[in-house]
N, C-alpha and C positions, 0 to 999 in steps of 0.2 A: 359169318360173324360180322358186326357191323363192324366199320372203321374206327380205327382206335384215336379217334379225334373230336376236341371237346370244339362247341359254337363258340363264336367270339364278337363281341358287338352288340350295338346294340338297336339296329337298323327293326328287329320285330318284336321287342321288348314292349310288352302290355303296361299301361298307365291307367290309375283311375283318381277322380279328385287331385293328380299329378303326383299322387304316390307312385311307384314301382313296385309291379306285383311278383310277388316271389311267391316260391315254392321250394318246400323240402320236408324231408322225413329224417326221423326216428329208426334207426338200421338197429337191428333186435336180432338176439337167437334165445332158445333155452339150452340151460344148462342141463343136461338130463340128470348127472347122477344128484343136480340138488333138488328136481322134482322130483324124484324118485323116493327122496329120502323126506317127502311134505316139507320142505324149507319152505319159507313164507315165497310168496311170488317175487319179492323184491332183492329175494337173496339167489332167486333162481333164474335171473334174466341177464346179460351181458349186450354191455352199449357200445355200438361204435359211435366213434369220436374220429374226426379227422385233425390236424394239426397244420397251421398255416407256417410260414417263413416267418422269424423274428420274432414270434408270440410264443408264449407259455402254457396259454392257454387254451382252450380244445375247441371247433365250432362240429356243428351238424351239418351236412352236407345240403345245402339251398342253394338258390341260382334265379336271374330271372324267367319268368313267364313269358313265354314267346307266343306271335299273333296266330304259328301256323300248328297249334299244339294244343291239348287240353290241358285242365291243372292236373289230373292224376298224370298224363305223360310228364308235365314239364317235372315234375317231384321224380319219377323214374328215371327218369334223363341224367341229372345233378348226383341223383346217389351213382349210378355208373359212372359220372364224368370226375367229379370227384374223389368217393370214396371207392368204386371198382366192384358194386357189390350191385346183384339184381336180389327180387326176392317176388314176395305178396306185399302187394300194399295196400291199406286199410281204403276201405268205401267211404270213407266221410273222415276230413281233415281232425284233427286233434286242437283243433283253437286257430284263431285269423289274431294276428299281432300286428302290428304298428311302431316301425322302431326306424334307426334312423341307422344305414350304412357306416361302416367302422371310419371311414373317412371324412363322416361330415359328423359326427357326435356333441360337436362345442357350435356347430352352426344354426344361427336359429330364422333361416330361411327353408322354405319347402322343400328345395334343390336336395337331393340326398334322403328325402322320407321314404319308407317302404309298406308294404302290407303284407304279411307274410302270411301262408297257407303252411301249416305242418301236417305230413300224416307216419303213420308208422309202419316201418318196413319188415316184415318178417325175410332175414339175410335166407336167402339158399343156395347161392353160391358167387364165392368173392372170387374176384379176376386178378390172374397172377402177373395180368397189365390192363391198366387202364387209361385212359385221356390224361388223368390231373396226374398220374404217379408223380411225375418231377416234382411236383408241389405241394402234395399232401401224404401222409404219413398216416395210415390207418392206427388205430390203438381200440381195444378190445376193451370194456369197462364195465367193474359193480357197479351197481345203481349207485353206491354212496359217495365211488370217485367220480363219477356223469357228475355229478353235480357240483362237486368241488371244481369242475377244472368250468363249469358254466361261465360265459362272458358277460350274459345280461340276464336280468329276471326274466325276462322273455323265455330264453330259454330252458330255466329251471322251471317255469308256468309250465312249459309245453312236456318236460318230460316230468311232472306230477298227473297232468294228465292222462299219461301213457300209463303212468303207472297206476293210476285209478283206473283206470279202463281194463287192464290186465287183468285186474285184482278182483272186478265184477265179473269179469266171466269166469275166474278160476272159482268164483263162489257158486257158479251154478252146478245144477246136476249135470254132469258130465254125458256126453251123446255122442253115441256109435261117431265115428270119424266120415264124413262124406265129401271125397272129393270125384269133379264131373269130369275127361276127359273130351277138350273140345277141341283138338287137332292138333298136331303134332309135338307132344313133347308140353304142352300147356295142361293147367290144370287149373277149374275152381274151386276157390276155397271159403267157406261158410265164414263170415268173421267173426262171430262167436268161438270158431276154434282154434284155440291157441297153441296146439300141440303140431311143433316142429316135426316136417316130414323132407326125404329126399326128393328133389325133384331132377329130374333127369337133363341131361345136358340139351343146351337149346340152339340151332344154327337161323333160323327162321325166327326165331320169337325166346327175342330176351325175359320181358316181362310180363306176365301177367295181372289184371286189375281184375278183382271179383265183385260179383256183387250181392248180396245177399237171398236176394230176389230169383237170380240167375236169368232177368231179361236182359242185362246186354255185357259184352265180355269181350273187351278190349286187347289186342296182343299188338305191342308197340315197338317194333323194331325201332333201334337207336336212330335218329336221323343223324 
């Protein structure tokens, strides 16, 4: 298992146009007995939400982009180091945003601007310790409280998106389940398919990245 410690610093933090590029996701499970029962897709999905010190309100687990990592790793990274949860994460981000760090919000210098990458995390298993425990607070949520406890439009953009995306593959004809066993304990997953499966516990390879194609297939231990 990799070390139960989160990066700090900001010495290989990636910059473009002197934005700060970020990454995170969208951490998802399905509710089975509400698909089961055909509930609309928005009633059948649950959001994690993490919760900061002092605030009321809820963020998604993002982080910066480091020099020595891709953007699907540095998104897999932040949801472990924060929220404690690995999974599948989607082949292609959910929208690129532009917002400014919670501590520089009234400033109207560059200093503070970010670029943000989201993708969406299919949860398949949360850790009963992670890096951020001390500081973040996992919370489980319907789509309609995700969006109440939203901080910035940014974020209710990003998860309308999710939810339009869900809701287009729930509309298609539904196809035989296919996942590819590419060494130990990893598995790809088609991302057209939305149906939640167990994946088996991982010592070598936390996360897995798929890709629709099934040319190239990432397994990124935590650095």
């Amino acid at each position: 298992m990799s070390s139960l410690s989160a990066r700090a610093g900001r010495q290989k933090q990636l910059y473009q146009d002197q934005l700060r590029l970020v990454a995170g996701c969208i951490p998802y499970k399905l509710d089975k007995n509400a698909k089961e029962k055909k509930c609309r897709v928005e009633d059948s999905v649950l959001i994690l939400m993490i919760s900061t010190p002092n605030r009321e309100d809820l963020v998604f687990p993002k982080g910066g982009w480091e020099n020595d990592e891709t953007l699907d790793q540095a998104a897999c990274r932040e949801a472990l180091e924060e929220a404690g949860v690995t999974g599948l994460l989607g082949e292609k981000p959910l929208g690129v945003w532009e917002f400014r760090s919670k501590r520089s919000q009234n400033s109207c210098s560059l200093v503070g601007g970010c670029k943000g990458y989201m993708f969406a995390l299919e949860v398949t298993e949360e850790l009963d310790k992670w890096p951020g425990q001390a500081t973040y607070i996992r919370k489980w949520l319907k789509t309609e409280e995700a969006f109440k406890f939203c901080r910035y439009d940014w974020m209710r953009e990003a998860l309308k998106n999710f939810l339009a995306g869900l809701s287009k593959n729930d509309t298609h004809e539904k196809k035989e389940e296919s996942t590819e066993m590419v060494s130990s304990g990893c598995f790809v997953k088609p991302p057209g398919d939305v149906q939640h499966h167990e994946q088996p516990s991982m010592e070598s390879c936390l996360l897995t990245i798929y890709n629709p194609i099934v040319k190239t297939v990432g397994h990124f231990p935590i650095l």
